[in-house]
N, C-alpha and C positions, 0 to 999 in steps of 0.2 A: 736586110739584117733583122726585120722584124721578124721572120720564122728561125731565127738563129740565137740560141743560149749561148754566152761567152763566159769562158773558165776564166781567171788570170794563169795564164802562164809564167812572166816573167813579171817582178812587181816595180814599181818607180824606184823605190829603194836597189835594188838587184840591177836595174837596168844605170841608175846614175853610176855607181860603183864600178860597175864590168866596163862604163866609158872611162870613167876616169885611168882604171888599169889601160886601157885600152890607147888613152891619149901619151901615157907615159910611152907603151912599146913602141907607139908609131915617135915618137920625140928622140927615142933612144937611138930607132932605127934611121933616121934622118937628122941626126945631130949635124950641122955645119952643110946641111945641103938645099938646091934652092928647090924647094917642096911647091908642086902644084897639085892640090885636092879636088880631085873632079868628083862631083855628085851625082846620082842617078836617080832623076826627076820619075816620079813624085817622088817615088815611096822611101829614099833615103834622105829627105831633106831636114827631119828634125833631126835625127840621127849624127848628121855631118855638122850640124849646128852645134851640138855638144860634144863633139867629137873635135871640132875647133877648138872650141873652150876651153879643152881639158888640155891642149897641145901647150907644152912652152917652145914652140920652135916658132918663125913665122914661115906662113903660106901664105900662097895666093892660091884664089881658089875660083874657078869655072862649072857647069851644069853641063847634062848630056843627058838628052830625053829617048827610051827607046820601047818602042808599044810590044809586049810580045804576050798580054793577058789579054780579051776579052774580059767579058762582065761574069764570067765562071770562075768558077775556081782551078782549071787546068790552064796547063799553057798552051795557045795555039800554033807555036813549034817554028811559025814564022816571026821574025826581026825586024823590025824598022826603026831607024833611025829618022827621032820626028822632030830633034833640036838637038844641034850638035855645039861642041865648044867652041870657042869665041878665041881661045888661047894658044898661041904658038908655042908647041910642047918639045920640039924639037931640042935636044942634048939640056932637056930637063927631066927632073926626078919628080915621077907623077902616081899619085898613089888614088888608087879610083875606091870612092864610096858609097858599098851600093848594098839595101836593105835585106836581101834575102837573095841566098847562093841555090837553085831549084835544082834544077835541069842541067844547069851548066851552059845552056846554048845562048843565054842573055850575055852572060859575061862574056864566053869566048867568042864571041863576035863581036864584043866592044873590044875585047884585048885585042885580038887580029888587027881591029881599027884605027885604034892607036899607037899599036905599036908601027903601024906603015908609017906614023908621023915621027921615026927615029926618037924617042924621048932615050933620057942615056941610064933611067929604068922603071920598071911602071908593074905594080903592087896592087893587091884588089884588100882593102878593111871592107870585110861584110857584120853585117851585123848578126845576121840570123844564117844558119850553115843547115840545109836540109840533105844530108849526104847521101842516103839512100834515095832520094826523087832522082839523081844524076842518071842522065842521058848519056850523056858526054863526059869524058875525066876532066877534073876542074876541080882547083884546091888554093882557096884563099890565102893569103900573107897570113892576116890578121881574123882572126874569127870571136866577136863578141860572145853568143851561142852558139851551141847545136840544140838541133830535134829532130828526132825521128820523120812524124811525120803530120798531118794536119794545118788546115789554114787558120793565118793569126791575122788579128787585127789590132790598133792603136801603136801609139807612137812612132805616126807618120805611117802605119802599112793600113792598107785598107782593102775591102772587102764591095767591088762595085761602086767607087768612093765613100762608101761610108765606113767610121771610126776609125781616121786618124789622127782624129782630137782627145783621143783614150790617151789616156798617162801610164799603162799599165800595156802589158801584151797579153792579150788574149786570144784562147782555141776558141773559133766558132767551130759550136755542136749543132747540127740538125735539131729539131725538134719531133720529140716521138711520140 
């Protein structure tokens, strides 16, 4: 990240707000139902953390780790599943929490995945919605942002793990 300038994109103020809106839609949408939030290790873990917060419903809530970046900024197109959940989702309402919507080929292979484990319905909140990067057709429940296009860092998303301790979302720019 040292040969890389960082704009702010989205700012802490922008980003607490859009969850809060964000925890009401998911509360509304699962009033009176037994809610399991699954995470997508790393890069949506602060994310799902105030995405809790903002919830008046309760959850329970599980991790699913899956590698599909290298140390670039493209996706390598292949999937692994490298920590899987812990929780029996079967005729549960499970809503997956996961940082940034690309390609599509991340999510639809977790969706595929979980949905084999009959949950009785299962919902993807992204935070960041890249609609033009799609590979594959793939369209979020819930979408905190969109952007066009460019790689962002902080608040939990990072760039080769570095800056997901930024309180702000930032465009890395090359340096010219």
């Amino acid at each position: 990240m040292e040969t890389m300038r960082k704009s702010v994109l989205y700012s802490r103020e922008a980003i607490r707000g859009r969850v809060l809106e964000l925890g009401e839609e998911v509360s509304s949408a699962y009033e009176g139902q037994n809610l399991v939030v699954i995470g997508v290790l790393k890069g949506a873990f602060i994310f799902m953390a105030d995405l809790i917060r903002a919830l008046r419903i309760p959850c329970r809530i599980d991790f699913v780790r899956l590698a599909s970046y290298g140390s670039g900024t493209e996706t390598s197109g292949r999937i692994e599943l490298t920590k899987d959940i812990e929780t029996d989702i079967a005729g549960k309402d499970v809503l997956i929490v996961e940082d940034i919507v690309d390609t599509g080929l991340t999510l639809t292979y977790l969706v595929e995945n979980l949905q084999a484990r009959s949950p009785r319905s299962l919902k993807v909140c992204a935070f960041i919605d890249k609609k033009l990067r799609r590979k594959v057709p793939f369209e979020a429940d819930f979408v905190g942002f969109t952007m066009d296009d460019g790689f962002v860092v902080g608040y939990g998303l990072d760039f080769d793990e570095q800056g997901r301790f930024l309180p702000d979302v930032c465009v890395l720019n090359a340096e010219k």
